[in-house]
Structures are given as structure tokens and as C-alpha cells.
N, C-alpha and C positions, 0 to 999 in steps of 0.2 A: 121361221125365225127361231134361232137359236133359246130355250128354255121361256120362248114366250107363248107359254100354256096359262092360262086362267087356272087360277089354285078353285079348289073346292069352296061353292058356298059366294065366289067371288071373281074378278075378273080385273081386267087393267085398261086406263083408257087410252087411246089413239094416241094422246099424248106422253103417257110411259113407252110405250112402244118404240113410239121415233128416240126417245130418250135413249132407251134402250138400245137402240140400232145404233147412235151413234156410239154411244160405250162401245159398244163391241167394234167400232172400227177402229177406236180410238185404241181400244188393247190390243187386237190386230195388227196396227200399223207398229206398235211397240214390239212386239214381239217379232214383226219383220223386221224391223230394226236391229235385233237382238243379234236375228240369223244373220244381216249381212256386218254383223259387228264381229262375229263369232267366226266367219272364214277369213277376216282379216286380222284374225287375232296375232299380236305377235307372241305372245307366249303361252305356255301350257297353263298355267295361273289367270292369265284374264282370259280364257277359254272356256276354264272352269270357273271364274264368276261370273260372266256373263251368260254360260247355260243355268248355272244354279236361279239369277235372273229372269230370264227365260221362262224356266220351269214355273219360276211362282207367278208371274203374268198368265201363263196357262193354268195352272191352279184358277186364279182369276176370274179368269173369263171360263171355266169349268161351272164357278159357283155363280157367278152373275145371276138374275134371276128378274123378270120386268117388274114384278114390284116391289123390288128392292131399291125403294128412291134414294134411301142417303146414299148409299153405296154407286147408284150409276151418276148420280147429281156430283157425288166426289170424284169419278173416273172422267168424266167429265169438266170438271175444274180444273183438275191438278193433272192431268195427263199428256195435255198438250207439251208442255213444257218438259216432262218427261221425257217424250217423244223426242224434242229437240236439244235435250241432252242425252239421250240414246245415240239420237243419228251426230253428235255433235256441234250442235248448232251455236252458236252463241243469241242469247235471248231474243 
């Protein structure tokens, strides 16, 4: 699993972990999102906001880390809906 190493001194329980696991599919599926937004882009401007988007999702999930509870407890809140205004969705 992606940056889920036990820090020094300390370690994370079974239930960060699955936390953890679901963030990371939750910014995965955004970032798929992004790609199949970005070859249907219609213009050179939302190509380039949507990869600058992109980019900082993948920053993101770069820095994630499993015992960073606010952080995946918020990717996990507020992401779904993200997600469904990525892909377009209405609520």
C-alpha cells in the first residue's frame, strides 16, 4: 500500500489503513476522471486547467500519508462529490 509504512517510534491501526485505501481510490478515480475529461477537452484552456487540476490531485495523493487522519477523513468527505463534478454529474 501506497506510503503506508509505520513512521518511527509508532505505527497505524487496520482501521487507518482501510481509510487510507479508500482516499487513495477516491483520488484515483478523480484523477481518471481528469484524464478522460482532458481528451475530451474542447479547447486548449480547459486542457490546461484541467491538467493543472490534475497535477495537484497527483501532488495529493504523492503526499497522502496513513496517519494523516484529517487529511484522508477530508479526501474522504468532500471527494465523492468532487468526483461527480469531475465526471459531470449532477449531485
Amino acid at each position: 500500500m501506497r506510503n503506508a509504512i509505520p513512521q518511527p517510534g509508532g505505527g497505524f491501526t487496520p482501521e487507518q489503513a482501510e481509510s487510507f485505501g479508500d482516499a487513495c481510490s477516491l483520488l484515483d478515480a478523480v484523477i481518471a476522471a481528469c484524464s478522460a475529461r482532458i481528451s475530451a477537452a474542447a479547447s486548449a484552456d480547459e486542457t490546461e486547467q484541467l491538467q493543472a487540476e490534475q497535477e495537484a490531485y497527483l501532488h495529493e495523493r504523492r503526499r497522502l500519508a496513513v496517519i494523516d487522519d484529517a487529511a484522508v477523513a477530508r479526501i474522504r468527505r468532500d471527494y465523492p462529490a468532487r468526483l461527480r463534478k469531475v465526471r459531470g454529474e449532477n449531485a
